[in-house]
C-alpha beads as a LAMMPS data file, in Angstrom:
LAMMPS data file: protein, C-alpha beads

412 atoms
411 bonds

1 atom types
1 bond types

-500.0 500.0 xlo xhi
-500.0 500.0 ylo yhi
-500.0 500.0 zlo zhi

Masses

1 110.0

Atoms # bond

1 1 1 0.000 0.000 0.000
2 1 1 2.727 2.421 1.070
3 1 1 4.461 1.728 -2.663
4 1 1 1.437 2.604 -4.573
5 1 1 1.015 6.265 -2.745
6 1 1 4.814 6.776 -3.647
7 1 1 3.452 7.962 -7.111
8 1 1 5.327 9.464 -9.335
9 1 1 4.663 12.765 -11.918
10 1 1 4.120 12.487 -14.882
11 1 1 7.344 14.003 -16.129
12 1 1 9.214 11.586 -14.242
13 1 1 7.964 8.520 -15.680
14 1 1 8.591 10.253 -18.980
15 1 1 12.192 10.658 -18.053
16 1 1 12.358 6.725 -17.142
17 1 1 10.372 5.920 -20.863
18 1 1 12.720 7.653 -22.376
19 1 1 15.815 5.891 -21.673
20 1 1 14.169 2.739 -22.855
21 1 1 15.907 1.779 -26.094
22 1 1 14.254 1.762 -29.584
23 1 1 13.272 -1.449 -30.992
24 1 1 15.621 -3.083 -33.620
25 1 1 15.757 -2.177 -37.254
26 1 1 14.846 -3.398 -40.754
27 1 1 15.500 -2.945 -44.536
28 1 1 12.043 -2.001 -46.061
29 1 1 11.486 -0.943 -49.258
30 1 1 9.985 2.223 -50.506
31 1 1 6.263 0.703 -50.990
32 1 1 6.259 -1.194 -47.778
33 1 1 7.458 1.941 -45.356
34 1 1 4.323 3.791 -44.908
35 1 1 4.432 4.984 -40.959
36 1 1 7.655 3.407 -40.066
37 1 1 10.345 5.511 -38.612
38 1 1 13.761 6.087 -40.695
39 1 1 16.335 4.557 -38.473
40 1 1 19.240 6.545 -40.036
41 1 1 19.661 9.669 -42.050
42 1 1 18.873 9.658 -45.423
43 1 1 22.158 12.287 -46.983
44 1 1 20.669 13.126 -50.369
45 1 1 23.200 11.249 -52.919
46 1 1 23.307 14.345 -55.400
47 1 1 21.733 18.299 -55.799
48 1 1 17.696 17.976 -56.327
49 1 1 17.167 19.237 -58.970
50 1 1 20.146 17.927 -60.538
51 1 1 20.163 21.111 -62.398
52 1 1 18.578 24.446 -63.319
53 1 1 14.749 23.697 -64.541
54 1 1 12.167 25.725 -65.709
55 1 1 8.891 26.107 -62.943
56 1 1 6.615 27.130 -66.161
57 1 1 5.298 26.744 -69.191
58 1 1 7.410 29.372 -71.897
59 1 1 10.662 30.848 -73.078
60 1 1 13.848 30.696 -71.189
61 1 1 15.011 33.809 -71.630
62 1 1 18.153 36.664 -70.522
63 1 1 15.598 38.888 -67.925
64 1 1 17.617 42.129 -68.860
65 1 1 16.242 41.313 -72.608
66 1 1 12.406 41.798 -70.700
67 1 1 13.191 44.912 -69.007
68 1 1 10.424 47.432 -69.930
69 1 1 8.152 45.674 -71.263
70 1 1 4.523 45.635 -71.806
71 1 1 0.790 45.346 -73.595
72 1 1 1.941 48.621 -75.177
73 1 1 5.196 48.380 -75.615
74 1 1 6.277 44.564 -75.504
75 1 1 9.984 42.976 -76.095
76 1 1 10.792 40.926 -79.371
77 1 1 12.932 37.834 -78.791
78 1 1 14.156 35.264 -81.698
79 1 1 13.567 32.045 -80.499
80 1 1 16.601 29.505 -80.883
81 1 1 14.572 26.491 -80.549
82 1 1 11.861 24.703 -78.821
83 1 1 12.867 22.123 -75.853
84 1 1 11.070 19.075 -74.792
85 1 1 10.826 18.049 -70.664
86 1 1 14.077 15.134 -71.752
87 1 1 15.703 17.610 -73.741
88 1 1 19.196 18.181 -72.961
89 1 1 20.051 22.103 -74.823
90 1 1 23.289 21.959 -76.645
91 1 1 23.344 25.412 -77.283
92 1 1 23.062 28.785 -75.047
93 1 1 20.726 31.931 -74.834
94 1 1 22.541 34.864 -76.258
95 1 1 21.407 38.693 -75.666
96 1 1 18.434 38.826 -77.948
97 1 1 17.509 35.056 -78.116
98 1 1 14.975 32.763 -75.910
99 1 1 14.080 29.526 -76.050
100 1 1 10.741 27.310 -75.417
101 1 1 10.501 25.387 -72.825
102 1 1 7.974 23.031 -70.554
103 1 1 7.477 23.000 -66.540
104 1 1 10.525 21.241 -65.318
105 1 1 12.934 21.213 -68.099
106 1 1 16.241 21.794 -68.010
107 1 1 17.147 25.976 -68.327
108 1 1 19.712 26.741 -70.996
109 1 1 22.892 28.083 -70.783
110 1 1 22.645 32.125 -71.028
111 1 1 19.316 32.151 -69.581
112 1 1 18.169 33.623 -65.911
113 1 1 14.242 33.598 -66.138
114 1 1 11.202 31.855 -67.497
115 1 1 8.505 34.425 -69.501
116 1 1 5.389 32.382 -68.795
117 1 1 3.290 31.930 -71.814
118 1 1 -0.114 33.865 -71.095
119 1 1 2.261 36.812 -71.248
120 1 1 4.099 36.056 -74.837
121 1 1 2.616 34.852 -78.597
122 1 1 4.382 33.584 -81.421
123 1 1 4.893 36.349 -84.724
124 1 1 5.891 33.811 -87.126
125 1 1 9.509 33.650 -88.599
126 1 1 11.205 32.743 -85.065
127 1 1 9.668 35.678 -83.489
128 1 1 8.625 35.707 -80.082
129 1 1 6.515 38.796 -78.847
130 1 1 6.792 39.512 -75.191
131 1 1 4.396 41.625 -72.630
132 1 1 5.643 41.161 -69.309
133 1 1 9.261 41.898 -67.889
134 1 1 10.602 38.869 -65.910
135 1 1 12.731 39.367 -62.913
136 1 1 16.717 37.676 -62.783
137 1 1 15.594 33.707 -61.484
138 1 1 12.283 34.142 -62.074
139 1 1 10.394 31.330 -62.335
140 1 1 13.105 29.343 -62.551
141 1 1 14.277 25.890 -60.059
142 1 1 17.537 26.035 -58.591
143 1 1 20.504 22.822 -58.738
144 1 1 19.766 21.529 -55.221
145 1 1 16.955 24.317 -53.937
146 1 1 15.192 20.943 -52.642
147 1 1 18.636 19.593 -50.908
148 1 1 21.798 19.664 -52.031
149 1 1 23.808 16.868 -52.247
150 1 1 25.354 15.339 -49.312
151 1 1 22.695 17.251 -46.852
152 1 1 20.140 15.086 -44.815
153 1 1 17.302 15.000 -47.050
154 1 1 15.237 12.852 -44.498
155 1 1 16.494 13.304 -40.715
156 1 1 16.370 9.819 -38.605
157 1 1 13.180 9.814 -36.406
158 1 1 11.371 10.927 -38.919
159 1 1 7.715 8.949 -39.893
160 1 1 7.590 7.876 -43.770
161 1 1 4.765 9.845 -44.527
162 1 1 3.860 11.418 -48.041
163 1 1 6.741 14.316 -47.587
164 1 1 9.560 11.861 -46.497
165 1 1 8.397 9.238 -49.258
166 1 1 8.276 11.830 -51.849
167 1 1 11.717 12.933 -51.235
168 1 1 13.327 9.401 -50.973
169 1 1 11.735 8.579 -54.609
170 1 1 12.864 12.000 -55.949
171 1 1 16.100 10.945 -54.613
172 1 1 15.579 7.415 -56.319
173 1 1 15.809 5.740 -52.688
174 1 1 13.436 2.637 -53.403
175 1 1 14.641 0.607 -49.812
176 1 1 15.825 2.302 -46.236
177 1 1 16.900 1.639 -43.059
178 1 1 13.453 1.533 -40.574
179 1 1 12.430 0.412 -37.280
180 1 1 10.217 -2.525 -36.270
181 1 1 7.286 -1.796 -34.925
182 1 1 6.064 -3.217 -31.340
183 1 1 3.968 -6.382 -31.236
184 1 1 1.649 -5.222 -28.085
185 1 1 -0.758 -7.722 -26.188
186 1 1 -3.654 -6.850 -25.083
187 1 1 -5.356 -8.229 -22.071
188 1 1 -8.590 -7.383 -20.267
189 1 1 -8.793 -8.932 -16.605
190 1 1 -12.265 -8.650 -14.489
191 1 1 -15.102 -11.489 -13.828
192 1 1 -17.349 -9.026 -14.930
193 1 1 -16.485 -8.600 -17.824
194 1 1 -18.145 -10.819 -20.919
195 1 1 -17.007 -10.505 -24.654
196 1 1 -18.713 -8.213 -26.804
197 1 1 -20.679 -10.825 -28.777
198 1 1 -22.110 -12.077 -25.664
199 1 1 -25.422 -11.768 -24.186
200 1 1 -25.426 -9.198 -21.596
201 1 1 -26.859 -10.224 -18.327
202 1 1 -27.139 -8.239 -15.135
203 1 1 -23.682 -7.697 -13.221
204 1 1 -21.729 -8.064 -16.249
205 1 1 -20.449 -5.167 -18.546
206 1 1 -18.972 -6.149 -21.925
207 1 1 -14.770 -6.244 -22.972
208 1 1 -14.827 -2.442 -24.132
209 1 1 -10.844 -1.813 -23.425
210 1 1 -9.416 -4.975 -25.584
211 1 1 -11.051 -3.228 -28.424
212 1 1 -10.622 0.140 -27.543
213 1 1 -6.864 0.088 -27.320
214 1 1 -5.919 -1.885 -29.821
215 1 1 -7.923 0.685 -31.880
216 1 1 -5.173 3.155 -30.752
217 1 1 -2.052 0.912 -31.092
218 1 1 -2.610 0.054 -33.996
219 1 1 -3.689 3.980 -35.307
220 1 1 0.216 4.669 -33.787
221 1 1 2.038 1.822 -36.099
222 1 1 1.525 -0.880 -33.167
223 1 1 0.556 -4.527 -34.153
224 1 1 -2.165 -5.374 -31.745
225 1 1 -3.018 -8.758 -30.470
226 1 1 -6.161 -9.327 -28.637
227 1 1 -5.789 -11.955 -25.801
228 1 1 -9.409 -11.426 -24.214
229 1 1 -10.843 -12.071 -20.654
230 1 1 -8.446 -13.154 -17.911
231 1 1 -10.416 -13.610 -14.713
232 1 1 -9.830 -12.166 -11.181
233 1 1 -7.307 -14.749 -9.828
234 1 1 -3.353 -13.945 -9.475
235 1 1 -2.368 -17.570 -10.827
236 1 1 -4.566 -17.180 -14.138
237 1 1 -3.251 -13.731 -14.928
238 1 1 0.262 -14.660 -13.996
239 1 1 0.527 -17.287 -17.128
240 1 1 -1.637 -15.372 -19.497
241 1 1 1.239 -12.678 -18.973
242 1 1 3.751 -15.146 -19.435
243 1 1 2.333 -16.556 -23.037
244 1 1 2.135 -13.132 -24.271
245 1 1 5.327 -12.114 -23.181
246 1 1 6.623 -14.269 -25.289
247 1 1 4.927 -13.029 -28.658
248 1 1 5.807 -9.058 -28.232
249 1 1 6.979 -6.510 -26.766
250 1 1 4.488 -4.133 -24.605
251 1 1 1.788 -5.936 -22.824
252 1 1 -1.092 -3.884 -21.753
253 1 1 -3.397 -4.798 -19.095
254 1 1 -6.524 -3.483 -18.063
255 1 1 -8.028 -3.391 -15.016
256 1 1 -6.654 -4.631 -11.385
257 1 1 -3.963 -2.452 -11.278
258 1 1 -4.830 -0.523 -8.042
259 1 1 -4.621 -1.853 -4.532
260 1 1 -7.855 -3.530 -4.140
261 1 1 -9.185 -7.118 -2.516
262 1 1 -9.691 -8.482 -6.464
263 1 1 -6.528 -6.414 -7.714
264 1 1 -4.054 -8.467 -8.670
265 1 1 -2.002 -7.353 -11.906
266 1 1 0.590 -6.033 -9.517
267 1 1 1.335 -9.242 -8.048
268 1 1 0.929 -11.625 -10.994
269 1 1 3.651 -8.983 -12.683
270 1 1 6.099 -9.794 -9.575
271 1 1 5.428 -13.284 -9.808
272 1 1 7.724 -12.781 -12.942
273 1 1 11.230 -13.926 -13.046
274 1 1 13.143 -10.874 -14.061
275 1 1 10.548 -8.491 -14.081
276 1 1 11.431 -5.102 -12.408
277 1 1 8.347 -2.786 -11.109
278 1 1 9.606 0.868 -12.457
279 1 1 6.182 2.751 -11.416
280 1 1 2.989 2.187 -9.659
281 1 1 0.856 4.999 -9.246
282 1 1 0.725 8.190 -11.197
283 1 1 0.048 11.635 -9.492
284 1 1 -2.812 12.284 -12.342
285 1 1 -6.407 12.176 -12.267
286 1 1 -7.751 9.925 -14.206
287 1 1 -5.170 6.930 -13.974
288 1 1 -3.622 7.363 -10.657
289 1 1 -3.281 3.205 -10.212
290 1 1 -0.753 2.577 -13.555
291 1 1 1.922 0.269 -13.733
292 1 1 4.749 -0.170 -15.561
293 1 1 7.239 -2.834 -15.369
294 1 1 10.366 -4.158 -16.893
295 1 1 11.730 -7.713 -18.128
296 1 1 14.523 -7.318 -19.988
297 1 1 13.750 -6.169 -23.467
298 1 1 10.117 -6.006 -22.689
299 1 1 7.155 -4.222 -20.979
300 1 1 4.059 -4.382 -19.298
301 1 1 1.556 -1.314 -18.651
302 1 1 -1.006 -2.184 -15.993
303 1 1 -3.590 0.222 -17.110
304 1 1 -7.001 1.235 -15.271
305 1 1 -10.534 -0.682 -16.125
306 1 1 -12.587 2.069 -16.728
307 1 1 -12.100 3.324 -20.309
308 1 1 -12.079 7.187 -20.215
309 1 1 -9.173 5.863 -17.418
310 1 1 -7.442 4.172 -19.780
311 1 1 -7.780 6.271 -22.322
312 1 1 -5.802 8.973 -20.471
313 1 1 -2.687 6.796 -20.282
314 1 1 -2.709 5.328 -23.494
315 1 1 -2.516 9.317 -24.763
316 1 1 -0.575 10.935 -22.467
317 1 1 2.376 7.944 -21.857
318 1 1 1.650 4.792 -23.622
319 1 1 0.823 6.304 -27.476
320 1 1 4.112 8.383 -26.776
321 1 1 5.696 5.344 -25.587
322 1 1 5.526 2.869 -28.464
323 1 1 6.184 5.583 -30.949
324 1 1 9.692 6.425 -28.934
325 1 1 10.182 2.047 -29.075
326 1 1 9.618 2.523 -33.168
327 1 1 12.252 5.280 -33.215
328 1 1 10.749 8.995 -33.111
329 1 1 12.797 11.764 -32.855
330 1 1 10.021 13.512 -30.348
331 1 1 7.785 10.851 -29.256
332 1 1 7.236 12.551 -25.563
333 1 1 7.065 16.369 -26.935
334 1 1 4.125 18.271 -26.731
335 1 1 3.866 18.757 -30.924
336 1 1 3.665 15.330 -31.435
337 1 1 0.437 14.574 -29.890
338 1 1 -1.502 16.870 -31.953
339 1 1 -1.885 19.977 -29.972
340 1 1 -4.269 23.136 -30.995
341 1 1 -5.077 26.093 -28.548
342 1 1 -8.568 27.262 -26.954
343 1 1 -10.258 29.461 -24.782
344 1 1 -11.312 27.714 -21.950
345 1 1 -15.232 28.464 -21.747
346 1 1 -15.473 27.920 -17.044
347 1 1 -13.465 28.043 -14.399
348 1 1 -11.869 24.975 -13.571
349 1 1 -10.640 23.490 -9.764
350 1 1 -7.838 20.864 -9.313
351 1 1 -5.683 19.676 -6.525
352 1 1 -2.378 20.987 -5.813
353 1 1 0.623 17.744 -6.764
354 1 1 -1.636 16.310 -9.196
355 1 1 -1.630 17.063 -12.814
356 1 1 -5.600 16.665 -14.181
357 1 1 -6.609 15.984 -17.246
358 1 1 -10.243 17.079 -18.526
359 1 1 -12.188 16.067 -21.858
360 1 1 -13.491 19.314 -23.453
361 1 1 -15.578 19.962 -26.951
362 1 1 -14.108 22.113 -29.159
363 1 1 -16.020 24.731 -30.652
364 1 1 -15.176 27.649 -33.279
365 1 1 -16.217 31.145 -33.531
366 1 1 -15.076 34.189 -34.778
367 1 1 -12.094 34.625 -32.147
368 1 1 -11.357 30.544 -32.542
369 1 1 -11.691 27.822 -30.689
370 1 1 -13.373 27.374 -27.562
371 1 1 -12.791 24.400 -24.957
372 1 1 -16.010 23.571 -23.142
373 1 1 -15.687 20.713 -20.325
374 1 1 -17.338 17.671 -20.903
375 1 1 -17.752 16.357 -17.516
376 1 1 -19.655 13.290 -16.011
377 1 1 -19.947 10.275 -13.612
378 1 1 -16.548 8.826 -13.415
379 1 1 -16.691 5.332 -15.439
380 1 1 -19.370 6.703 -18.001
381 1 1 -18.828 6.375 -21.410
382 1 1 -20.535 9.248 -22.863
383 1 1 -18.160 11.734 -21.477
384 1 1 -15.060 10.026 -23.712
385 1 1 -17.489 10.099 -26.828
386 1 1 -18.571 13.508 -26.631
387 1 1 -15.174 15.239 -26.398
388 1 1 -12.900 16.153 -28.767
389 1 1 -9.400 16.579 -27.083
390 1 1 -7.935 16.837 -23.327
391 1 1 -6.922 19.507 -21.515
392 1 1 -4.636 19.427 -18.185
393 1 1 -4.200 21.344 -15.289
394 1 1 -0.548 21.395 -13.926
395 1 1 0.253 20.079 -10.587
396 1 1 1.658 23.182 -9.881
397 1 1 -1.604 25.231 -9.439
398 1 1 -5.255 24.405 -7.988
399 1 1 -7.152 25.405 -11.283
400 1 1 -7.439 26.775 -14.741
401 1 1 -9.813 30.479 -14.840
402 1 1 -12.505 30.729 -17.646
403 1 1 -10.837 32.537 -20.854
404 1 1 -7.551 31.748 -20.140
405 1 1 -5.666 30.215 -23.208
406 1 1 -5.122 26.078 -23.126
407 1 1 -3.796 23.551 -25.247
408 1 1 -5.578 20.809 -26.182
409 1 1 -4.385 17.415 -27.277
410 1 1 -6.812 16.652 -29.550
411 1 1 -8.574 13.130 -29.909
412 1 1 -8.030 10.276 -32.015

Bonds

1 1 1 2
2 1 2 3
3 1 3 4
4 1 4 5
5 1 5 6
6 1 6 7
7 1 7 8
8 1 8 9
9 1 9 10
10 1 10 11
11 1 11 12
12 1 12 13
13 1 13 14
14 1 14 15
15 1 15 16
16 1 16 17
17 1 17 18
18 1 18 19
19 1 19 20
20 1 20 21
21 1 21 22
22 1 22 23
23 1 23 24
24 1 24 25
25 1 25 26
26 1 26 27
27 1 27 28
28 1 28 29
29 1 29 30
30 1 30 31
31 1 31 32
32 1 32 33
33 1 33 34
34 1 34 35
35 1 35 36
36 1 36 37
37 1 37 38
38 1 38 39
39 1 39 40
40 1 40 41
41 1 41 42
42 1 42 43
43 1 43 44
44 1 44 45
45 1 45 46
46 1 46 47
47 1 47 48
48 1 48 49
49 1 49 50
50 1 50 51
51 1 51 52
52 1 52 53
53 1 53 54
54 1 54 55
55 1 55 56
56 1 56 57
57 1 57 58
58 1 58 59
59 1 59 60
60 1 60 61
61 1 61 62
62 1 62 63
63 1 63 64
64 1 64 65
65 1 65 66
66 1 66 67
67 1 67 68
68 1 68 69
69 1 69 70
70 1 70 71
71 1 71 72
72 1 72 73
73 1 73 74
74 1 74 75
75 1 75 76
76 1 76 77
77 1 77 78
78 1 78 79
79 1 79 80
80 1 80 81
81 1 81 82
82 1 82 83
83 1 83 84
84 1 84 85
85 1 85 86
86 1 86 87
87 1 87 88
88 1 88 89
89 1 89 90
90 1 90 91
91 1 91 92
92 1 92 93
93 1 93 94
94 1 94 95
95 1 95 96
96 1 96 97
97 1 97 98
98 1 98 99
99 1 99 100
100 1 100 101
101 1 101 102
102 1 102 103
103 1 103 104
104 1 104 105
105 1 105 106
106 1 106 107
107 1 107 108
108 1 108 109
109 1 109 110
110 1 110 111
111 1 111 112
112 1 112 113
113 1 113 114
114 1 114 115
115 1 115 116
116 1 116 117
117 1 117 118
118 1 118 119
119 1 119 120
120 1 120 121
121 1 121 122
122 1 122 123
123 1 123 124
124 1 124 125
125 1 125 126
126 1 126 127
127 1 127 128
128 1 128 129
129 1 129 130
130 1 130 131
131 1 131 132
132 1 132 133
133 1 133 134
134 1 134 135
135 1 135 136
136 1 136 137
137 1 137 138
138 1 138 139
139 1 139 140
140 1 140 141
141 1 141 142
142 1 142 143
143 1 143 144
144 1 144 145
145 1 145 146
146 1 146 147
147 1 147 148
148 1 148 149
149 1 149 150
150 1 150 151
151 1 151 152
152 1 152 153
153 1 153 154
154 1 154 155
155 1 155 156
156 1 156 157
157 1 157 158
158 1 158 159
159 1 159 160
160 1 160 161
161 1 161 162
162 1 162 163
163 1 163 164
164 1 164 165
165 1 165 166
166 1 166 167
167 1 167 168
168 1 168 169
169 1 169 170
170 1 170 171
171 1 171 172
172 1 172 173
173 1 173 174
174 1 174 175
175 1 175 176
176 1 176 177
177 1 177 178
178 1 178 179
179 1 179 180
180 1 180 181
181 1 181 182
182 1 182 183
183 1 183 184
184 1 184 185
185 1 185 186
186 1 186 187
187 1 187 188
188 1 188 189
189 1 189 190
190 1 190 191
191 1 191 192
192 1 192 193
193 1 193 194
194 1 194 195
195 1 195 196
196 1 196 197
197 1 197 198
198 1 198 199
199 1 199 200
200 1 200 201
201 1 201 202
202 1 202 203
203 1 203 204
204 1 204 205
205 1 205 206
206 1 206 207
207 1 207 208
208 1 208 209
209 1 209 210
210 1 210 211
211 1 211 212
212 1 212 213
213 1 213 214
214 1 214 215
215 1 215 216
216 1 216 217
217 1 217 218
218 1 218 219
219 1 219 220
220 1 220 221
221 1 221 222
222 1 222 223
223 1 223 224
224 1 224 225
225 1 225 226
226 1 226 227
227 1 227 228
228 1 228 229
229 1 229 230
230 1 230 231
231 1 231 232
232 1 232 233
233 1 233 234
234 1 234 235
235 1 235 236
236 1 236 237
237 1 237 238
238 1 238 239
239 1 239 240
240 1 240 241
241 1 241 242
242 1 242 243
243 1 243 244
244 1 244 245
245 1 245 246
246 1 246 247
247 1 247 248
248 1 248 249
249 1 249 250
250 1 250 251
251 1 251 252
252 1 252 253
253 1 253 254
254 1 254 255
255 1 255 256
256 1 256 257
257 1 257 258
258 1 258 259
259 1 259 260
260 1 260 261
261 1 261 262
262 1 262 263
263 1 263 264
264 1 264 265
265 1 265 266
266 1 266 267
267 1 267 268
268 1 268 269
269 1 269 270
270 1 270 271
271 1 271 272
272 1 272 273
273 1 273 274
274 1 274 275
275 1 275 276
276 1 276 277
277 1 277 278
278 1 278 279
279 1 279 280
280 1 280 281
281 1 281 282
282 1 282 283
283 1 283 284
284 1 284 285
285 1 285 286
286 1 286 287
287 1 287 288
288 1 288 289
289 1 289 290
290 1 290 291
291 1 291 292
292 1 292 293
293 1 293 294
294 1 294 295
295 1 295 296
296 1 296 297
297 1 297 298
298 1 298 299
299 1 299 300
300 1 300 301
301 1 301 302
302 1 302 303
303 1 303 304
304 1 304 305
305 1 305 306
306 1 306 307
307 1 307 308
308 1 308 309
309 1 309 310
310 1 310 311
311 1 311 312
312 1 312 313
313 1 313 314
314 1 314 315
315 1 315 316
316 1 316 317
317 1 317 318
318 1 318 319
319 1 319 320
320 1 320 321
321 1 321 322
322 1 322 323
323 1 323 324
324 1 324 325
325 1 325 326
326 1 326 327
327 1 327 328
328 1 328 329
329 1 329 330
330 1 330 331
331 1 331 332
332 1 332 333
333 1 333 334
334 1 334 335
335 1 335 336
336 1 336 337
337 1 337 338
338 1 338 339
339 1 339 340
340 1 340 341
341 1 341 342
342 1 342 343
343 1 343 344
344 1 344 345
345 1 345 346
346 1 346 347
347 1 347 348
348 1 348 349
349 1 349 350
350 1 350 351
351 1 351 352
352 1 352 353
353 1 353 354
354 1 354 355
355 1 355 356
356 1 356 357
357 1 357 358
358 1 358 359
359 1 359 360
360 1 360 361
361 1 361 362
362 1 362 363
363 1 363 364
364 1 364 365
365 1 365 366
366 1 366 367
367 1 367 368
368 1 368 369
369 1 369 370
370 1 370 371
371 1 371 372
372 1 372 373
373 1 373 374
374 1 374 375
375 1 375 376
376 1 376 377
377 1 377 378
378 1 378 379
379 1 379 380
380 1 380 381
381 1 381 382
382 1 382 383
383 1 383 384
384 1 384 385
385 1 385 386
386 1 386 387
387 1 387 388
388 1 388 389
389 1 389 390
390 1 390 391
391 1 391 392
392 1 392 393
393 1 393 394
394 1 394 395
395 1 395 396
396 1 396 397
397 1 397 398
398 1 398 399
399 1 399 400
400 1 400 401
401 1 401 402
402 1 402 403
403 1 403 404
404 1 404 405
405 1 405 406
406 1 406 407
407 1 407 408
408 1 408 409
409 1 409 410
410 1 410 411
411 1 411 412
């Protein structure tokens, strides 16, 4: 009992997460990497472009020849040739002279800007009639604007997302470096609880947490495996923990991780060889009564019944958690779990020491968003489907004041 009112903050079980090491790594290629974390840098192998290309449709031409020009008074060029997007020009732009040219071929020699071709028409004869001036550059792609060679294109930590895939195909990258992804089991632990194609009968509540979180694993790049209903008794938990530890990673288990008569995650956890208890309680309302543990390369998270509980710690240290195992550069910061700010629309109380996290409903306005508290009876689940993102009041003060600016992690 004593250990469990030890609790730690919140910050200082993020300090302990973070020294966990990432998961190993794995060759993947280009079509296979979507969400995975690069595991090295990526140093771009050459300058992207690989040279000077035009960003419109028109003539390459010497801007100085433009200057002054207009409807009433336009510039007349002699066009050398016109180039296709493969064309290579073997010849240069010479005071007088332009060339046509596509979006994204290459710029000839002599030329410093692209007239785009709503602003010039053809005379006949070579002749190219021009109405606009062009400025030096203008219009016109720089040898390695998008990275030049030898830079990291891609940083490690990074997700493969559209951006980072883009560049690694521009860079003709078609396998990488990532890191595996965590295989997490997923157990559910109460005699009340029945599965969800069960009938319900009085007393009994259905499995909502198996389903819930691996909804939320696998939305962070986790590969969830559902273990189901492990009843109240220390000896039947104990080996269901064992069998899955052997099949991943992270374990998470919900419900019977406080310090009651028919709680007994804690001690089927230390009735395993080589497992080290790193935290049991959490100064944070909801999920005061969370575990985590240690074997060796592996983890368990002994998570709260009630969903809106668990939900809590799943977003605030678990989420975080298995995307630091797959390699993120900033798994724990604030940015990375999708922050916006609001008004907070009432005053809201806390507890000095504890840090408090509330569901609110976004709203927008004219002056932006507004954070309205959704609050309830503690274990219902209408309060976690009518919000939109948490809040949090710091342990450092007793309360948040109506207006005053928050951030809110909004809700997956």
């Amino acid at each position: 009992m004593d250990d469990f009112f030890n609790v730690l903050q919140v910050e200082e079980l993020t300090r302990i997460l973070q020294q966990m090491p990432a998961l190993g790594t794995q060759e993947l290629g280009l079509e296979n990497c979507r969400g995975r974390f690069l595991a090295r840098d990526l140093h771009a192998p050459g300058d992207l472009p690989a040279t000077n290309r035009c960003s419109m449709d028109g003539y390459a031409v010497r801007a100085g020849d433009t200057f002054g020009a207009g409807e009433s008074n336009p510039a007349y060029l002699e066009k050398v040739k016109d180039l296709g997007i493969c064309d290579i020009p073997d010849f240069s732009i010479d005071q007088g002279g332009c060339a046509g040219v596509v979006t994204g071929g290459i710029l000839p020699q002599g030329a410093d800007a692209v007239v785009m071709q709503e602003y010039t028409e053809e005379l006949g004869a070579g002749t190219v009639e021009v109405r606009r001036p062009v400025a030096p550059w203008e219009n016109v792609m720089f040898r390695g604007e998008d990275v030049a060679g030898g830079d990291v294109a891609v940083s490690a930590g990074q997700r493969a997302g559209f951006r980072q895939t883009a560049m690694m195909a521009a860079l003709g990258v078609d396998k990488w470096a990532f890191f595996k992804t965590p295989r997490v089991g997923i157990i559910s632990t109460g005699d009340e609880l029945v599965d969800i194609s069960s009938p319900l009968q009085a007393g009994y509540i259905r499995d909502v947490n198996s389903y819930a979180l691996a909804h939320l694993v696998r939305g962070c790049g986790g590969e969830a495996t559902v273990y189901g209903i492990t009843r109240d008794r220390e000896e039947d938990l104990n080996k269901a923990l064992l069998r899955a530890l052997e099949k991943n990673e992270v374990l998470l288990v919900s419900g019977g991780s406080s310090v009651g008569q028919r709680d007994f995650t804690l001690k089927a956890m230390q009735g395993i060889q080589g497992l080290e208890v790193l935290a049991h309680g959490l100064a944070i309302s909801p999920g005061k009564p969370t575990i985590f543990a240690r074997r060796h390369d592996k983890y368990i998270w002994g998570l709260p019944g009630q969903v809106g509980s668990a939900q809590v710690v799943m977003l605030v240290l678990v989420l975080p958690f298995l995307n630091h195992l797959q390699g993120a550069a900033d798994a724990f910061s604030e940015d990375a779990k999708g922050m916006v700010r609001a008004r907070l629309s009432r005053n809201l109380a806390s507890s000095y020491g504890r840090k408090d996290y509330v569901r609110v409903r976004l709203q927008e306005d004219e002056q932006g968003l507004t954070a309205t508290p959704v609050l309830g009876k503690s274990g219902l689940l209408k309060t976690v489907f009518q919000a939109d993102g948490l809040i949090w009041i710091p342990s450092n003060c007793e309360g948040l004041a109506r207006g005053e600016e928050v951030r809110v992690m909004t809700l997956p």
